[in-house]
Legacy VTK file of the C-alpha trace (Angstrom):
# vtk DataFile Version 3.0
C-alpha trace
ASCII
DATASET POLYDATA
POINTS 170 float
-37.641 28.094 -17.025
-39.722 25.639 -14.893
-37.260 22.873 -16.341
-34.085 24.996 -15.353
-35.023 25.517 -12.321
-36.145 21.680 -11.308
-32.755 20.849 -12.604
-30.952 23.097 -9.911
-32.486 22.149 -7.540
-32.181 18.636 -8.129
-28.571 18.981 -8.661
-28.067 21.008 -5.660
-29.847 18.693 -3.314
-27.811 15.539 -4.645
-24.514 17.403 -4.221
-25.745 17.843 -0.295
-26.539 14.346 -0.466
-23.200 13.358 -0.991
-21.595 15.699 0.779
-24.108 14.637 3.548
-22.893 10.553 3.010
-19.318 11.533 2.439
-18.841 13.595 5.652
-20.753 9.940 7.484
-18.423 7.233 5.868
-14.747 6.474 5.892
-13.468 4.198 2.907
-10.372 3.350 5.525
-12.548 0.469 7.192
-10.112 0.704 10.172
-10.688 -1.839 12.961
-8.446 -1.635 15.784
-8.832 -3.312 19.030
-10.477 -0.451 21.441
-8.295 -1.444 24.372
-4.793 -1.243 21.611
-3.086 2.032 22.235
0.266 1.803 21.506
2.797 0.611 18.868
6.421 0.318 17.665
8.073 -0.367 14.624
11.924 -1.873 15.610
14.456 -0.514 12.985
14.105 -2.973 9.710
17.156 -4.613 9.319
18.566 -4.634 5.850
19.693 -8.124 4.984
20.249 -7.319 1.132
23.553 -6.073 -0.832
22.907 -4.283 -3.362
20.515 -1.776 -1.439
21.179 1.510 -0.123
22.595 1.358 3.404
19.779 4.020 4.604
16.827 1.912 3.514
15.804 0.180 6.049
15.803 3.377 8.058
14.043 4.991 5.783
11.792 2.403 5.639
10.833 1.795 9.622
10.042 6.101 9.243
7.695 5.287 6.745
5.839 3.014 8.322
6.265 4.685 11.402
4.409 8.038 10.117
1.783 5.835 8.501
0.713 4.260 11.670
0.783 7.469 13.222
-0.887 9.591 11.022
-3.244 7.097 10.229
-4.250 5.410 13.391
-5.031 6.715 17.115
-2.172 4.591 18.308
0.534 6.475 19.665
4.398 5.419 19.481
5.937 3.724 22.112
9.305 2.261 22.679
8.732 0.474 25.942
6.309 -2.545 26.177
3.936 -1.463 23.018
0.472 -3.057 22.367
1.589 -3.740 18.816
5.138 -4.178 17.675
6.331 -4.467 13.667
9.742 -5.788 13.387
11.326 -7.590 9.947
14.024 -6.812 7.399
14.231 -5.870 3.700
14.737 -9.339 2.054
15.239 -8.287 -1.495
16.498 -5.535 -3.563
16.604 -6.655 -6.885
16.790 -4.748 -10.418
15.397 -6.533 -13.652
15.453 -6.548 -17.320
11.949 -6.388 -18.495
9.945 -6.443 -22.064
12.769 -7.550 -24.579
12.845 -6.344 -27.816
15.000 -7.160 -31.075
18.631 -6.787 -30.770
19.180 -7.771 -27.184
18.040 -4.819 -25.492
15.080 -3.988 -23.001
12.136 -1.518 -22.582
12.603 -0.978 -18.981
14.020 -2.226 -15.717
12.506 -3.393 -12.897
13.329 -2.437 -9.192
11.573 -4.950 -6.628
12.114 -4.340 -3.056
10.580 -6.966 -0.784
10.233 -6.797 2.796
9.359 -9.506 5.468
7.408 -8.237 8.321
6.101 -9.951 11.844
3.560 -8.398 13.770
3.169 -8.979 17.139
-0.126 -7.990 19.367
1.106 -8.347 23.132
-2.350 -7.944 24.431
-3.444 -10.744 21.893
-1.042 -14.009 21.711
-3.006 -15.466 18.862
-3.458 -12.390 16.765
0.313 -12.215 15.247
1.576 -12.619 11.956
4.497 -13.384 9.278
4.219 -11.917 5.812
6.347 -11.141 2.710
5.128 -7.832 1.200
6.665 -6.638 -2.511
6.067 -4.070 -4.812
7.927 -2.838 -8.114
8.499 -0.203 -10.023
9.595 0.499 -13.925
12.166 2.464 -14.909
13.240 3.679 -18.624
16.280 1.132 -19.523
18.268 4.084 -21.034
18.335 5.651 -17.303
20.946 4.558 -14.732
19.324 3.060 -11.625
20.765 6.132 -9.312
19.374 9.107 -11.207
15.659 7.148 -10.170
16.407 5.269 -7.093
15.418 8.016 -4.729
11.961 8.441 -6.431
11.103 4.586 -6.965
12.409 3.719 -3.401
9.780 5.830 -2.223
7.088 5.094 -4.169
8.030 1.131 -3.609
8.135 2.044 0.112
5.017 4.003 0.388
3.265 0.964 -1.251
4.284 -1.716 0.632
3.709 0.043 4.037
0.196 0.797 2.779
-0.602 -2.947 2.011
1.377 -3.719 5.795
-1.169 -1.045 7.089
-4.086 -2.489 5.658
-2.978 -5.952 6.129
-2.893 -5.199 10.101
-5.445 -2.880 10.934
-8.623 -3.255 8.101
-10.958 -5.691 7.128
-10.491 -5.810 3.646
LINES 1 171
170 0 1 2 3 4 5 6 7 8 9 10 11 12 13 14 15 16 17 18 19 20 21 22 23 24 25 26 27 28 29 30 31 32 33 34 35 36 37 38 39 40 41 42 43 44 45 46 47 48 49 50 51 52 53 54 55 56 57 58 59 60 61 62 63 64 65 66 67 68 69 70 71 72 73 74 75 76 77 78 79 80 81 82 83 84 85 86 87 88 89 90 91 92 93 94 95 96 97 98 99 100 101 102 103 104 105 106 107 108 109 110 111 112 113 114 115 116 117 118 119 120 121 122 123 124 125 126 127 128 129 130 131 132 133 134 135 136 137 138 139 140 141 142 143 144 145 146 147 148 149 150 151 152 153 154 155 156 157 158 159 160 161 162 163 164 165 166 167 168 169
């Protein structure tokens, strides 16, 4: 009984522990410039063919809500502290994992974007960077029964490593 009850109570106070160090620490490591406020994201342009003529749209929302939702920066159109601009570079479907008799696996959709990032309060904190990410698809599926679903799991990707790449220390 003794034994039981040590064990409860040992279990109860680690749980409050954590609780305790969870509710004191953010794993988001965020580190933005006190005096930044605002931001915009211009429209991504898209410079491919074989996209979908929405995506880049879609695209500048997604990072859009991210920064938003994400940040305490608040969206401006008119002389922002921060400003993304860039284009979707490549949209590009691929045969992957052969196997015997000339057929594949899966396919391969790789959408890669090319961002700059500008800090108007900063002139030496700006960048230029390629971000990609992919995403397999059965190769016995047609690319637009999927596309929706991998677009936005390709998007929500990439705009998290664009997040991270701008605002953490990681």
């Amino acid at each position: 009984m003794k034994n039981k009850i040590h064990f409860l109570f040992s279990t109860l106070l680690l749980t409050l522990l954590l609780i305790g160090q969870s509710a004191c620490y953010s794993f988001k490591g965020i580190s933005i410039d006190p005096t930044i406020s605002t931001f915009y994201v211009t429209l991504f342009d898209n410079t491919t063919n074989d996209a979908p003529p929405t995506l880049g749209q879609d695209f500048t929302e997604v990072l859009r809500d991210k920064i938003r939702n994400e940040s305490r920066l608040n969206l401006k159109d008119t002389d922002p502290d921060i400003d993304f601009t860039g284009s979707i570079s490549s949209f590009r479907v691929s045969a992957e994992a052969p196997e015997p008799g000339q057929t594949t696996s899966f396919n391969r959709l790789t959408i890669a974007v090319s961002v700059e990032y500008i800090n108007n309060r900063d002139e030496d904190n700006k960048w230029k960077r390629n971000f990609s990410y992919f995403a397999n698809f059965p190769a016995n599926q047609n690319l637009l029964e999927v596309q929706d679903q991998l677009i936005s799991t390709i998007n929500d990707q990439i705009v998290e490593d664009i997040f991270n790449f701008a605002f953490t220390d990681w």
